[in-house]
C-alpha positions as CSV (number, residue, x, y, z in Angstrom):
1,X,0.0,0.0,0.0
2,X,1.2,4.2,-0.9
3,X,0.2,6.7,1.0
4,X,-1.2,9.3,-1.8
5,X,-0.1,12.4,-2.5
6,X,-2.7,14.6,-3.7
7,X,-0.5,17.1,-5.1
8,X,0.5,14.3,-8.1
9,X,-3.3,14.4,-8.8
10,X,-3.7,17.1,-11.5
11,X,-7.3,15.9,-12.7
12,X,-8.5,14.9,-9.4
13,X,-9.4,11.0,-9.9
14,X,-7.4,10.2,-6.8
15,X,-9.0,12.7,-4.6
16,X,-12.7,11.2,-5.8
17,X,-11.6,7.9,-5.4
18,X,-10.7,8.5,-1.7
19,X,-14.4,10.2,-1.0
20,X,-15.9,7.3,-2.5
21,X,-17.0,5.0,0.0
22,X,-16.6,1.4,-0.5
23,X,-16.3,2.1,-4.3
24,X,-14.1,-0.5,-6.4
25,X,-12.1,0.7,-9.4
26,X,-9.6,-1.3,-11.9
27,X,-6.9,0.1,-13.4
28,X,-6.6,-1.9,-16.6
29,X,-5.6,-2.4,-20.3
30,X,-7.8,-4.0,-23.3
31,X,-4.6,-6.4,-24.2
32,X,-3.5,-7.6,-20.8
33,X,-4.4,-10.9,-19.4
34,X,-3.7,-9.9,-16.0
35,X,-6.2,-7.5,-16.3
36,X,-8.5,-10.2,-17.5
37,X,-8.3,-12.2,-14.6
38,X,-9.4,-9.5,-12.8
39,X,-12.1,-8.4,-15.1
40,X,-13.3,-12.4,-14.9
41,X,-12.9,-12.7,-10.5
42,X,-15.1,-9.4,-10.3
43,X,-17.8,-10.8,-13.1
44,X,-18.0,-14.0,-11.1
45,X,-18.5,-12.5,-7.7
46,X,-21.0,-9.9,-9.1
47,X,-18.8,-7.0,-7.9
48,X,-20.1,-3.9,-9.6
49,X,-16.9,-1.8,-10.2
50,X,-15.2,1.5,-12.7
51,X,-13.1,0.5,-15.2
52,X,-10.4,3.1,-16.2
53,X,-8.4,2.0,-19.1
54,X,-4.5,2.9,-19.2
55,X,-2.5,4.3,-21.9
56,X,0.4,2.0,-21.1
57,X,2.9,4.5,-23.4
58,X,1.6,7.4,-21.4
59,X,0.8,6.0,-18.2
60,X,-2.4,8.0,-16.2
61,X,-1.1,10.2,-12.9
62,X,-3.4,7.2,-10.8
63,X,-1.7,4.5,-11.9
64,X,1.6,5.7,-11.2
65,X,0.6,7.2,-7.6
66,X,-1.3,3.6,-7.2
67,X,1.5,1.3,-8.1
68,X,4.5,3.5,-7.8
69,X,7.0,0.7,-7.4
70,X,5.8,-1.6,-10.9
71,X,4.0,1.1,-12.9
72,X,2.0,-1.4,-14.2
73,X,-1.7,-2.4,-14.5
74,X,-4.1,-4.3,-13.2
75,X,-4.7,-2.1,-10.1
76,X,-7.7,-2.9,-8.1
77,X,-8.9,0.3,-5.5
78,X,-11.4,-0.5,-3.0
79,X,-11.9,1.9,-0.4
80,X,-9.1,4.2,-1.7
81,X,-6.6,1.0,-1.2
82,X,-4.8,0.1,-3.9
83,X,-4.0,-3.7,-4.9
84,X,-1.9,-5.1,-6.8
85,X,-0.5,-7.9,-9.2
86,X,-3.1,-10.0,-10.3
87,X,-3.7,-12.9,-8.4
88,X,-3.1,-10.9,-5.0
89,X,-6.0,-8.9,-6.6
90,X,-7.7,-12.1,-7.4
91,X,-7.2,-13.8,-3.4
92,X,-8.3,-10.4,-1.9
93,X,-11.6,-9.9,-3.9
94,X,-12.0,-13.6,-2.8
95,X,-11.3,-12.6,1.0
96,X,-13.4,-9.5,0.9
97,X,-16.5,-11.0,-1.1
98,X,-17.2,-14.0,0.5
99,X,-20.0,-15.3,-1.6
100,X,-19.1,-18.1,-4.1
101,X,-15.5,-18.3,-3.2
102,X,-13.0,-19.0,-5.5
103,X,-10.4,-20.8,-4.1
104,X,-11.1,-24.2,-1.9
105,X,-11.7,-23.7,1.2
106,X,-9.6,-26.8,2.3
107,X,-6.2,-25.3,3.4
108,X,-4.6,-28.0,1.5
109,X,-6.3,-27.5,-1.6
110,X,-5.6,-23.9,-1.6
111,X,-2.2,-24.3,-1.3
112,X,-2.4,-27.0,-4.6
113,X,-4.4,-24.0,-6.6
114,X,-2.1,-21.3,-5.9
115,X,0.7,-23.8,-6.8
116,X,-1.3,-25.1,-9.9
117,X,-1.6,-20.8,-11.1
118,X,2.1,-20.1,-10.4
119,X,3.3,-22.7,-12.4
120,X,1.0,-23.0,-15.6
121,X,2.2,-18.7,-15.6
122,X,5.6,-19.6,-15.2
123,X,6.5,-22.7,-17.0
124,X,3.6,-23.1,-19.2
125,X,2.9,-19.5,-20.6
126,X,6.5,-18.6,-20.0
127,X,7.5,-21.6,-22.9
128,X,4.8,-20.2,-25.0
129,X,5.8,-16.9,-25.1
130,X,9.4,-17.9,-25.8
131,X,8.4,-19.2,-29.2
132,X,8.2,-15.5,-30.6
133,X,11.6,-15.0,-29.8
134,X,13.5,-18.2,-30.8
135,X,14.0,-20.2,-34.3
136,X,14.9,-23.6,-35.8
137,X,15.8,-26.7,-33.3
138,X,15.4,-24.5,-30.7
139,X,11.8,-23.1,-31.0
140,X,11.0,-27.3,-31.4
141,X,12.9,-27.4,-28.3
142,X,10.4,-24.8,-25.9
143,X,7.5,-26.2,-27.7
144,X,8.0,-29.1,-26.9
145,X,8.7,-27.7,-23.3
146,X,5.7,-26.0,-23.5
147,X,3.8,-29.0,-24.3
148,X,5.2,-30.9,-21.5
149,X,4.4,-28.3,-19.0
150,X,0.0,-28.1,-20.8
151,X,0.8,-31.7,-20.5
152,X,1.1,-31.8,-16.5
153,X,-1.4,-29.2,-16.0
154,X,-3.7,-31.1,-17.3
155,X,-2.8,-34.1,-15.4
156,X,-4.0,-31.9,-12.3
157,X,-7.8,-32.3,-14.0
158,X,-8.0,-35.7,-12.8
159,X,-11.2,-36.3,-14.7
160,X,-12.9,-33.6,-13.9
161,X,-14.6,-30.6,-15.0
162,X,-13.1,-27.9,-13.7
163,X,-9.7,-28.2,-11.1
164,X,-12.2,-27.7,-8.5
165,X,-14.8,-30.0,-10.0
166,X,-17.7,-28.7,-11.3
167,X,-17.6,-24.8,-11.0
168,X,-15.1,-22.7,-12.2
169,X,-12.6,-21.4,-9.4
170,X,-9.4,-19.4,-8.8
171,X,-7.2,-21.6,-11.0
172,X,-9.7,-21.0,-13.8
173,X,-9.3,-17.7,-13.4
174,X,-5.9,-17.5,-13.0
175,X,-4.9,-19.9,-16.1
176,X,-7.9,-19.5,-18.7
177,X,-6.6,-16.9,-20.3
178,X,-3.5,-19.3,-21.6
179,X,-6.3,-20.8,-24.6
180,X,-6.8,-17.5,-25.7
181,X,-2.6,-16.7,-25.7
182,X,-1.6,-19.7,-27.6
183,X,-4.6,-19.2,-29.9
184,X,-2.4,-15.9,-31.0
185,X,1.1,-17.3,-30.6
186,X,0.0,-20.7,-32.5
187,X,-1.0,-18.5,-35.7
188,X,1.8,-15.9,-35.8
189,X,4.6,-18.2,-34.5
190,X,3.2,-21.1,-37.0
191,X,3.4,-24.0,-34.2
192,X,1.0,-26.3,-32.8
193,X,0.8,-26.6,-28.8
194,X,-2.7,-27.6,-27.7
195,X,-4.9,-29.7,-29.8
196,X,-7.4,-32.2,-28.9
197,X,-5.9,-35.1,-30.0
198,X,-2.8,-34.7,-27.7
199,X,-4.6,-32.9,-24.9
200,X,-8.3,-34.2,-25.2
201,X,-8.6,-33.0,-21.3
202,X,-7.2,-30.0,-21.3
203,X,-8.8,-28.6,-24.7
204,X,-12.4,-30.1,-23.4
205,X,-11.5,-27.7,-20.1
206,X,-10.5,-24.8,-22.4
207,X,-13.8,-25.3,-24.4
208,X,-15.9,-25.5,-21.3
209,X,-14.3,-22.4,-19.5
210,X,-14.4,-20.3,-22.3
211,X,-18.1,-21.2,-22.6
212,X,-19.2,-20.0,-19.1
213,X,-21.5,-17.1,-19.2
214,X,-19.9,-14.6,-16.7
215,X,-16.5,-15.5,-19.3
216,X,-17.7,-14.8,-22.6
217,X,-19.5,-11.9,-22.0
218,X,-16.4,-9.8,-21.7
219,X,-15.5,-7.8,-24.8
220,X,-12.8,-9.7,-26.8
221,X,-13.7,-13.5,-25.7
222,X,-15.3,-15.5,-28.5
């Protein structure tokens, strides 16, 4: 949390923001998937909130009072509090909203979910994204990493649904928006990392998370 300095608020959002009470604003941009995890927690919960989008090559006076030591978006404000990184956003709208919690409520199972989201970011998105930037035997090589990694995410279905069984939940959220990703990196990149032949699971998950009401009706998912 920042203390806010009123004097870096030339238009004034900051200074309305702190008068309103229990009011909840995100801080966002139409391309980030961080954002959208946000955008999906608060859809699910039924949290009616401001959106203010960011012009990330001329970042807004809020956002950089708000998260002065990142600069970056998604920023959730609730009660004048900032919050930040996205699934720290994610577990406090969870916290603060109790009603149809996303994360288990087993202390065990929590600890798997949160586990479950840092990993498909880091080793499964992380490979995916590191196809733009490689060529030859060695984009085959993080593909095929990539794969491995959708591979044993998938494993972590164990037949079900959703990872929490039959209603979407906070690894949903925190990893849905990988489909979408790979969709884009798939067609520019020219490779092939999830299909349903390979990942019958894990593409039956995509399709069925992407086809939950409070998911597709955000702009951009189709």
């Amino acid at each position: 949390m920042h203390h806010l300095d009123c004097k870096k608020d030339p238009t004034g959002l900051i200074t309305k923001l702190r008068m309103a009470e229990d009011k909840v604003t995100l801080l966002g941009f139409w391309g980030s998937p961080f954002a959208l995890r946000v955008k999906w927690a608060l859809k699910l919960k039924g949290i009616e909130y401001e959106y203010i989008e960011e012009d990330l090559s001329n970042k807004s006076p809020l956002l950089l009072v708000y998260n002065h030591v990142h600069k970056k978006v998604p920023v959730l404000v609730h009660n004048s509090n900032p919050v930040v990184d996205s699934l720290v956003i994610i577990e406090y709208i969870d916290e603060v909203w109790k009603g149809n919690p996303l994360l288990p409520l087993d202390p065990y199972q929590r600890a798997k979910a949160r586990f479950r989201a840092k990993f498909a970011e880091d080793k499964c998105m992380g490979a995916i994204i590191r196809t733009f930037f490689t060529e030859g035997k060695e984009k085959e090589k993080v593909v095929k990493e990539g794969r491995e990694n959708l591979k044993t995410l998938e494993s972590a279905l164990e037949g079900k649904k959703f990872f929490g069984g039959e209603t979407i939940g906070y690894l949903e959220i925190a990893s849905g928006w990988i489909r979408l990703w790979t969709q884009i990196v798939e067609e520019i990149a020219g490779v092939n990392v999830i299909d349903a032949e390979t990942m019958p699971v894990l593409n039956t998950w995509f399709d069925n998370f992407l086809e939950v009401p409070a998911v597709v009706s955000l702009p951009g998912i189709n």
